[in-house]
N, C-alpha and C positions, 0 to 999 in steps of 0.2 A: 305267920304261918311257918311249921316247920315243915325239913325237905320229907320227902316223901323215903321211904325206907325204898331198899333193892326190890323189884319189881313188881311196886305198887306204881299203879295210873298216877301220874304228878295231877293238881287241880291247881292250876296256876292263872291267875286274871292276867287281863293284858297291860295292866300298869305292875303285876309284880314281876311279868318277862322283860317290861322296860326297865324296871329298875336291876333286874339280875345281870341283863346285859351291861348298863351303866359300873356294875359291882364286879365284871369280870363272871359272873356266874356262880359268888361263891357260895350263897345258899345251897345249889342244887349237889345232889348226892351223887357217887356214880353211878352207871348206867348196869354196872355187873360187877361183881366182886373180882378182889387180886390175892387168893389164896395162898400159901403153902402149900404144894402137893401132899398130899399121904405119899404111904409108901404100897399101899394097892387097891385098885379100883376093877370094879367087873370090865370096865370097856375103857382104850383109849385110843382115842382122836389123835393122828398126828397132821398136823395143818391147822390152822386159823385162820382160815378164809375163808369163803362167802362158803366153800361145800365142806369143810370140816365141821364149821358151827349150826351149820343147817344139817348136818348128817347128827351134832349134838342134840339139835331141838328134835328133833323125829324119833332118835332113840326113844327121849324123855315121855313127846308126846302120844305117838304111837304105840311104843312098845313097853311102856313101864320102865325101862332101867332109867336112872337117876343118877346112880352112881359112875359115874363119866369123867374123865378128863378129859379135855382139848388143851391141847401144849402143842404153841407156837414159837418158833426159833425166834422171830420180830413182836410184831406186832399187830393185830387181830386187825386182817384186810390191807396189811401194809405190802401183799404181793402180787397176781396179776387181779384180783379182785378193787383194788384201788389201780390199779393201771391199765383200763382199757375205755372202750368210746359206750360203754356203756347199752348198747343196744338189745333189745330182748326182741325177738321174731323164729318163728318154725316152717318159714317156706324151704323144707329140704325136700329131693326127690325121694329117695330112700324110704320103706315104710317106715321100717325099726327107727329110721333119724324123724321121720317125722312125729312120730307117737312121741318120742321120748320128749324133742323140743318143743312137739305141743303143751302136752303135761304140765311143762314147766311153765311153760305160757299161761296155762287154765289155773296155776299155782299163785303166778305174779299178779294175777288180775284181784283176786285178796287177800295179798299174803299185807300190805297195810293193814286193815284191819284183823288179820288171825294173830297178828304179830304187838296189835295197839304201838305199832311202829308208822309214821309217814316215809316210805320210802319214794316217793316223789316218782310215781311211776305214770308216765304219760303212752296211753297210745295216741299218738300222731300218723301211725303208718309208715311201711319202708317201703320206696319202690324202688325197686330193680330194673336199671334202663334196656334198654335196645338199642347199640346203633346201626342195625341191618336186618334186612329181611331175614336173613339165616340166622341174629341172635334170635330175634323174634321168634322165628318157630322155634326155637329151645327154652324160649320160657314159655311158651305152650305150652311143651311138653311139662314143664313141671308145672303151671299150674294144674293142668290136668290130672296129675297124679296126686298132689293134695285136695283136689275139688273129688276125685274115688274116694281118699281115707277120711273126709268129711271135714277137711282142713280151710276157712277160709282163705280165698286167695281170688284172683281177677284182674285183668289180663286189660291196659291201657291203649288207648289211641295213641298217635303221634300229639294230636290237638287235644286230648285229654291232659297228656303229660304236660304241655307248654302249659295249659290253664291252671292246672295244680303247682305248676313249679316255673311262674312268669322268669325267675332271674337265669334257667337254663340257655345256653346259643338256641335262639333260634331258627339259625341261617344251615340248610341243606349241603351246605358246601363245606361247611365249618370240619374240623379234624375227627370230633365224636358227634354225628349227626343223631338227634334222636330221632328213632323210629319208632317207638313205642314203649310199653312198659308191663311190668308184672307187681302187684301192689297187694300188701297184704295190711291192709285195716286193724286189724287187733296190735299189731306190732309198737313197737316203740321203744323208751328209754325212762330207764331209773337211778335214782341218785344211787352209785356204789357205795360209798361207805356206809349211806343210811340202812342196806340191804344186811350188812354185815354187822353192824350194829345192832340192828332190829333182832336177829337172831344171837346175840352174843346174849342181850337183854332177856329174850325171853328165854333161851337155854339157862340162862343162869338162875332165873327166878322158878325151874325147876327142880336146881338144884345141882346142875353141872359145875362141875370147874375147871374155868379156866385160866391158864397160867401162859403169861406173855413173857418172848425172853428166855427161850426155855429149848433149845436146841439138841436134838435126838442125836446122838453121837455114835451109835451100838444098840445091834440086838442082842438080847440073851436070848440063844434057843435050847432048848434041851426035850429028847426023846421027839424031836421033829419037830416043835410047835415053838411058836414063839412065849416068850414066859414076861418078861420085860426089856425094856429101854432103858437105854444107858445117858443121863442128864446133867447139866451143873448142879440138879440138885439128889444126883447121887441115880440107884437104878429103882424105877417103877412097875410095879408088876401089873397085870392084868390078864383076865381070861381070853380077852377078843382084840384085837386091833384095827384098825381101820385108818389109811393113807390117803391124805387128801393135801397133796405139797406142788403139784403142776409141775413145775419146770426142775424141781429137786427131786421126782421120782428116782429120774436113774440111779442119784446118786444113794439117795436112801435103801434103793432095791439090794445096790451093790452093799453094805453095810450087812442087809439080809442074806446075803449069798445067792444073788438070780437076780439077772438082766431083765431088763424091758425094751421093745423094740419100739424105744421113742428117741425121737431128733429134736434136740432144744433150739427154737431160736429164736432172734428179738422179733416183738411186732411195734413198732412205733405209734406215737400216734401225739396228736402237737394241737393247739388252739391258737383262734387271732383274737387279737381284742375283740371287744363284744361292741353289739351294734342293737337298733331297735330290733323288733319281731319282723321278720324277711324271709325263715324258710321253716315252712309247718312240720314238714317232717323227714322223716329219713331219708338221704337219696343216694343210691349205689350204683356202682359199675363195674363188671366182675372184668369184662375186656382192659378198662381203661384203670382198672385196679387203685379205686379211690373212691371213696365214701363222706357223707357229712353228712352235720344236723348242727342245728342249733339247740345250745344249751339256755336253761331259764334266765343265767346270767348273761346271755344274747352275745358269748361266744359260738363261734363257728369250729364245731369240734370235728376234727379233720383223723380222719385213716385210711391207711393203707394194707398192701401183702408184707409179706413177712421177708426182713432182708436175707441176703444171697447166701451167707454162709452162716454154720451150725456157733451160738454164742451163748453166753449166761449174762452177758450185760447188759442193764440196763438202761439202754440210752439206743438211740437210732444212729445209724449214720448220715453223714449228709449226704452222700449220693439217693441214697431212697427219701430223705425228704424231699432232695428239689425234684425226684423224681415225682412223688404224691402230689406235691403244692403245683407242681405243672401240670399234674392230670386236675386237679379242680377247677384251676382256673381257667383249663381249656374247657370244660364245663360251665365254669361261673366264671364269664369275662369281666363282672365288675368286682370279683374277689381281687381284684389282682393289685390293688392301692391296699392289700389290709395289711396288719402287721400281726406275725407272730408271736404270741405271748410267751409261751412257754412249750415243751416238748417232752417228751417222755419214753420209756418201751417198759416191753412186760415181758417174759421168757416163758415162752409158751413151749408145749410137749405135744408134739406134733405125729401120731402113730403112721406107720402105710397108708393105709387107709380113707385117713382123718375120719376118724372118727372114735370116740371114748374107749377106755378099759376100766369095766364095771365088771368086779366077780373077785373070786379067791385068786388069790399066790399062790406061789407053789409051795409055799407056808400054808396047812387049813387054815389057822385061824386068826391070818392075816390078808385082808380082803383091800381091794384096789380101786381107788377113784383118781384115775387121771388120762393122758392122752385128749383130752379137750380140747390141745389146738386155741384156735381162734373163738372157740363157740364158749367157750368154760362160762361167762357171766350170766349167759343166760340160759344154761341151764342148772343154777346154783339151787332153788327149789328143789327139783326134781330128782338130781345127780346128790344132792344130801339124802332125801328121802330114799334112795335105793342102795345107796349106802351103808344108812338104819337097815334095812329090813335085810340085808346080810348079812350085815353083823350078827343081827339082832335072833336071825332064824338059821343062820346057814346057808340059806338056799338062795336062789335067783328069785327075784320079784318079774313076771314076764317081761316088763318095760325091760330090763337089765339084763336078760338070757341073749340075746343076736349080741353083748356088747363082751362077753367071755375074751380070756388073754387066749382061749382056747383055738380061736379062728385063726390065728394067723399060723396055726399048725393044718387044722383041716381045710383050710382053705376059702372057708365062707366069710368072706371081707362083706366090708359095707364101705363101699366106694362112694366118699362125698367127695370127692377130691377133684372131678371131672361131673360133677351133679349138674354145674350150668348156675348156681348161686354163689351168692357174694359171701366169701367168710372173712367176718368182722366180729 
């Protein structure tokens, strides 16, 4: 059987995946082509990650253009898209954060099959604890206000949470007593790179290009508008641009001449060895600033807040890990024999607010997807698609109008930042 050409369905039996994997894989073709850039395309993508390539596939799919590049400095998902805990849920208070992260959510539920990608997308559920009667009435309030905008959500016992999640303390006395809980059922987690993949695959088999390795150095503007980017492989022109780089915003903005009011900094985030099946699903604590789940491979994927000062590196410090590993395990007392495998951070762009900048520059027709913060993975569907349709049109898709660089002038913020949820 020969491999299947760029983005045809593979039709592979399960003795020719045993033997490809025996052979190193080397039958199978790749997943999306590694072009030569031209020297001009109607629209380009700068970022390679989970919303630049989904901001490609939306172009392609929704709006007819094709002729696309995405050009990424690394490598497609090698930035905070492959570095985070992976978690997709939309319990925010906020209307505009709830729409948009539902969206995204109602996106991930078949974006496997839209994509003929397995992106290994589990709902298991995230709950959000309580350790007091006063957290408790605050996640009332927000469930309340997702249960108005038609968001599920629902609101646990003390002995509800012990039963869903036996391995929690559950001694009254203990440092984080649970008192209850707010649990949102569609929530869950999916494999990152498969997400990034899946849209690399099918943007390409649209007909996009993308090019890894490939670092924006310089705009060219002339008569106000940006005209092209300056590259190793020389300058690119294009009618439209579109910025999806996370924690490299500022530095890129500055390149175009105009600031962004985003603060970089690391969010860590570490696994133990893997163990049998022990905990169903997600479980968070915004007081005690610590979150887990278990992964398919029955590591215990472990996060936290974001460390103290403004950074670009990738790595955590150990102050805030032993700070996180003692908030779990004062949660999970039988965590506390495990051994940590490995560790990681991502450099997240963290606006006032917290919450996104989705809209034009102060360039027309160089338009902004970033300030994501902690939320960026999942809203990678969503925050791509609205992306496309400014590009694509010009104008504000209403999901993306309350998220303008405009607000932080007139003054209508979207406060997630004091919402009473965990950002992970």
């Amino acid at each position: 059987m020969s491999p299947p050409s760029i983005g045809e369905k593979p039709r592979y039996s399960a003795l020719r995946l045993f033997l490809e994997g025996l052979r190193g894989q080397s039958g199978w073709g790749p997943a999306w082509r590694s072009p030569e850039p031209r020297r001009r395309y109607d629209a380009i993508i700068i970022g390679g990650g989970g919303h630049g390539l989904s901001a490609a596939y939306h172009l392609a799919r929704d709006h007819g253009l094709t002729d696309v590049l995405v050009i990424e400095k690394a490598w497609l998902g090698g930035g905070n898209t492959g570095r985070n805990t992976t978690i997709i849920r939309s319990n925010y208070f906020n209307r505009a954060s709830q729409a948009v992260y539902d969206a995204s959510l109602k996106l991930y539920e078949g974006l496997s099959r839209e994509l003929n990608y397995n992106i290994m997308f589990s709902q298991r559920g995230s709950i959000e604890l309580a350790h007091s009667s006063a957290e408790m009435e605050g996640l009332r309030r927000v469930v309340n206000a997702m249960q108005v905008n038609g968001i599920e959500a629902s609101l646990l016992t003390r002995d509800e949470v012990l039963d869903m999640v036996p391995l929690l303390d559950p001694r009254r006395d203990c440092r984080w007593p649970v008192a209850g809980a707010m649990i949102q059922r569609r929530a869950g987690v999916a494999r990152h790179d498969a997400v990034a993949w899946g849209y690399a695959r099918a943007a390409d088999g649209m007909g996009v290009d993308i090019v890894q390795n490939c670092a924006v150095s310089g705009f060219r503007i002339e008569a106000g508008r940006v005209t092209g980017v300056e590259t190793p492989f020389g300058l690119i022109e294009a009618k439209v641009f579109g910025m999806a780089v996370a924690g490299a915003s500022p530095e890129l903005a500055a390149l175009a001449g105009f600031r962004l009011p985003l603060l970089c900094m690391t969010l860590q985030a570490m696994v133990s060895e893997p163990l049998k099946p022990c905990l169903d699903q997600v479980v968070a604590s915004t007081p005690n600033g610590a979150y887990v789940s278990q992964s398919d491979k029955g590591e215990m994927v472990i996060g936290g807040g974001l460390e103290h000062l403004p950074s670009f590196a990738r790595r955590g410090g150990l102050a805030k890990t032993r700070e996180v590993v003692a908030s779990v395990v004062e949660m999970f007392p039988s965590f506390s024999t495990l051994k940590l495998m490995r560790q990681w951070g991502g450099t997240v762009d963290t606006s006032p607010d917290n919450s996104p900048i989705l809209g034009p520059s102060p360039i027309p027709n160089l338009f902004l997807n970033c300030g994501w913060g902690t939320g960026g993975f999942k809203a990678i569907p969503i925050g791509g698609k609205l992306l496309a349709h400014l590009m694509a049109t010009g104008r504000h898709h209403p999901l993306s109008e309350p998220f303008g660089l405009e607000r932080f002038a007139t003054g209508r913020l979207i406060d997630e930042a004091h919402a009473g949820v965990a950002h992970d």
